[in-house]
VOGU-3710 file (C-alpha; in Angstrom, 3 decimals, decimal comma):
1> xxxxxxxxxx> 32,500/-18,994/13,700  28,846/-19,811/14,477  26,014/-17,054/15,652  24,282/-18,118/18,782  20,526/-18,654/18,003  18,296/-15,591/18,896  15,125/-17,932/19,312  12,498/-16,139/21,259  9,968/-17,820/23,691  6,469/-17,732/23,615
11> xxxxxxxxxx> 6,776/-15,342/26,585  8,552/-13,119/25,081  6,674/-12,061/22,338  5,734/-8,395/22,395  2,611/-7,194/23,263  -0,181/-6,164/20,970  -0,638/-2,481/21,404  -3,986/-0,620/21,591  -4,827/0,522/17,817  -2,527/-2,032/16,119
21> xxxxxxxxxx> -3,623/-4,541/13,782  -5,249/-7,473/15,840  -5,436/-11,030/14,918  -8,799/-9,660/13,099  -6,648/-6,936/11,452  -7,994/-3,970/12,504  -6,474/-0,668/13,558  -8,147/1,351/16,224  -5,914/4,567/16,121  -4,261/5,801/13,017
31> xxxxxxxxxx> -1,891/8,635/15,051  -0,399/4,919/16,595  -0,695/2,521/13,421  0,611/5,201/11,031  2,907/7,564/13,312  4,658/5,587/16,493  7,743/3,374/15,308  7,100/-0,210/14,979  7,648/-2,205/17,743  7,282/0,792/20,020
41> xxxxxxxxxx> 10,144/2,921/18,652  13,042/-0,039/19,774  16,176/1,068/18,566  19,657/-1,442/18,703  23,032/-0,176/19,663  25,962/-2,218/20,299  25,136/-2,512/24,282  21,227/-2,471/24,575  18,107/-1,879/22,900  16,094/1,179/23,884
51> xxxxxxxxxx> 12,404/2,172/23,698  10,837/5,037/22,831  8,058/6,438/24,710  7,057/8,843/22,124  6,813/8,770/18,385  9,670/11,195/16,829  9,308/10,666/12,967  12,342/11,799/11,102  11,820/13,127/7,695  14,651/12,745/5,057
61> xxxxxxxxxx> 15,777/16,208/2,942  17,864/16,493/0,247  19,949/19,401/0,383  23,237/20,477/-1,183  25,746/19,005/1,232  23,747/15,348/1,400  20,923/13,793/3,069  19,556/14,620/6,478  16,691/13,692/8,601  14,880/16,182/10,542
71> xxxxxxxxxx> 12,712/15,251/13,673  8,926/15,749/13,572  9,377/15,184/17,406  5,966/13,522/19,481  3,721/12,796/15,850  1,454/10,520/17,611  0,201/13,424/19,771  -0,106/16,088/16,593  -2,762/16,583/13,903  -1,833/16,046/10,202
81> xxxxxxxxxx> -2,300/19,741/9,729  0,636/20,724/12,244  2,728/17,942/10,776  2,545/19,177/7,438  3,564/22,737/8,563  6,781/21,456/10,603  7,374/19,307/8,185  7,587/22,107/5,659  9,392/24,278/7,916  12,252/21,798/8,857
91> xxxxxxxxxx> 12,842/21,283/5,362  13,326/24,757/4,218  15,931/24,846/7,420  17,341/21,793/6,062  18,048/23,326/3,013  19,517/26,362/4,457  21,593/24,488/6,527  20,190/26,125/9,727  18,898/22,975/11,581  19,961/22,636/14,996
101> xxxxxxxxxx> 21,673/19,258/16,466  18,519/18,603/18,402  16,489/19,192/15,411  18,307/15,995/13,294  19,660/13,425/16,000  17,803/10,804/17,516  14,246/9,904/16,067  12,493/6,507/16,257  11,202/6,155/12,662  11,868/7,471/9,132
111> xxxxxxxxxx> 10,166/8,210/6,337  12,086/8,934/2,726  9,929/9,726/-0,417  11,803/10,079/-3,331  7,922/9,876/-5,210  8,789/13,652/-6,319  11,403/12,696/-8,196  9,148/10,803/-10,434  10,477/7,069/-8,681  7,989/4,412/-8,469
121> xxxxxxxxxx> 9,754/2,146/-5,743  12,726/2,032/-3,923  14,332/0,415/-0,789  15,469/2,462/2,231  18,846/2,037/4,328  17,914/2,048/8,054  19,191/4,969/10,009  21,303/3,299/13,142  20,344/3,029/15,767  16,713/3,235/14,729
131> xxxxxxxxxx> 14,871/0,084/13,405  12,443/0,984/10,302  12,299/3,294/7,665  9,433/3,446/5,229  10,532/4,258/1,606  7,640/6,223/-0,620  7,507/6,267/-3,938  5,356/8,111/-6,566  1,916/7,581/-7,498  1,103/6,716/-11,266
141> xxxxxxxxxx> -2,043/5,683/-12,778  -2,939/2,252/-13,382  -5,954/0,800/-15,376  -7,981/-1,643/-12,792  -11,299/-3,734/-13,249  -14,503/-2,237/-11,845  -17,437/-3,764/-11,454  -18,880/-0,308/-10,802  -18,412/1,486/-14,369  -20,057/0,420/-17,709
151> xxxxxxxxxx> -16,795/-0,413/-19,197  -15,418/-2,623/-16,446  -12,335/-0,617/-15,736  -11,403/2,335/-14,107  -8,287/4,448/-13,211  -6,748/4,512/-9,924  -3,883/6,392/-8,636  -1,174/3,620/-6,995  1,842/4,550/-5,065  4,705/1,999/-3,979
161> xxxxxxxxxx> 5,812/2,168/-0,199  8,630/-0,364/0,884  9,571/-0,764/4,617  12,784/-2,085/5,836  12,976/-3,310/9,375  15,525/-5,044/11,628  14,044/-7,968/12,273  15,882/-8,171/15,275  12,977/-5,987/16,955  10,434/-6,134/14,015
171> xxxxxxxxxx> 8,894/-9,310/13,204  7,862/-9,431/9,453  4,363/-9,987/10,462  4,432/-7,020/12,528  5,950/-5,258/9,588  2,887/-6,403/7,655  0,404/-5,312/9,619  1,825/-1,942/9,698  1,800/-1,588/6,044  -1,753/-3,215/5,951
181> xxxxxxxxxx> -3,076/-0,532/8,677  -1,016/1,918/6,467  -3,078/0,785/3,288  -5,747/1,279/4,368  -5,414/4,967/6,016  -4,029/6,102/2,314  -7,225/4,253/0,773  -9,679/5,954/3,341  -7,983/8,992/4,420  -11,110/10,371/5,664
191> xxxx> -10,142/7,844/8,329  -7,443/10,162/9,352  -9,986/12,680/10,824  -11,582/9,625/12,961
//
């Protein structure tokens, strides 16, 4: 049995959002390149695709009875500092198993670092009905040339991220420009106080 194609038209191509990468590559905003979903937080189920208006960034936890993903909910419209500190504090609910349903379903983007446990890369399953999930891993050393020391190397700390998308709303270019945007903020995270 054949698929039907899903070709789309020129028309039909999404919009380019204020602070996403342009044609010239640049990101205006990082709270939008680095914290709403790609494709503006479209999620698939089997009778439509939705659209998120606001950013909620799910966080996975390991805790003793599996994996879940609490909700940092609206992190487009927070500062890193109060992200941190919810983030913290859903975890250690997480953990206790005292995380309310509201608190773990839905979201429009996760993120899963498994960095801490000392791995350098790793691919991430989508969480239905969402449509990305950016998979962190840890940050190592690694011996680069430098044209600014007398030795002509130097030692940078690298980290691995991976990001699996549908591309049934995410176009791999689109999926590229978020992880070039999100380069860059980890390079220059001064940036993030911009």
């Amino acid at each position: 049995m054949s698929r039907p194609s899903r070709s789309r038209s020129p028309t039909s191509r999404r919009p380019t959002r204020p602070g996403w990468a342009t044609s010239s590559g640049s990101a205006s905003d990082p709270s939008i390149a680095l914290l709403l979903a790609l494709t503006d937080g479209l999620a698939i189920t089997r009778a439509s695709l939705s659209r998120y208006k606001k950013a909620d960034i799910c966080v996975a936890v390991a805790t003793p009875t599996g994996l879940i993903t609490p909700i940092i909910k609206d992190a487009g419209g927070k500062g890193l500092a109060a992200i941190s500190s919810e983030t913290k504090a859903l975890a250690a609910k997480a953990r206790d198993g005292k995380l309310k349903p509201e608190e773990y379903q839905g979201g429009s983007f996760t993120v899963s670092n498994l960095g801490m446990f000392g791995v350098s890369h790793f691919t991430a399953i989508i969480n239905p009905p969402q449509s990305c999930i950016l998979a962190v891993g840890a940050t190592s050393p690694k011996v680069v040339p430098s044209a600014s020391t007398e030795s002509g190397f130097e030692t940078v700390n690298v980290m691995n991220v991976t990001l699996t998308a549908d591309h049934r709303t995410v176009d791999g270019a689109v999926g590229a420009q978020f992880l070039k945007a999100f380069k860059g903020y980890m390079e220059n995270p001064l940036t993030f106080m911009l």
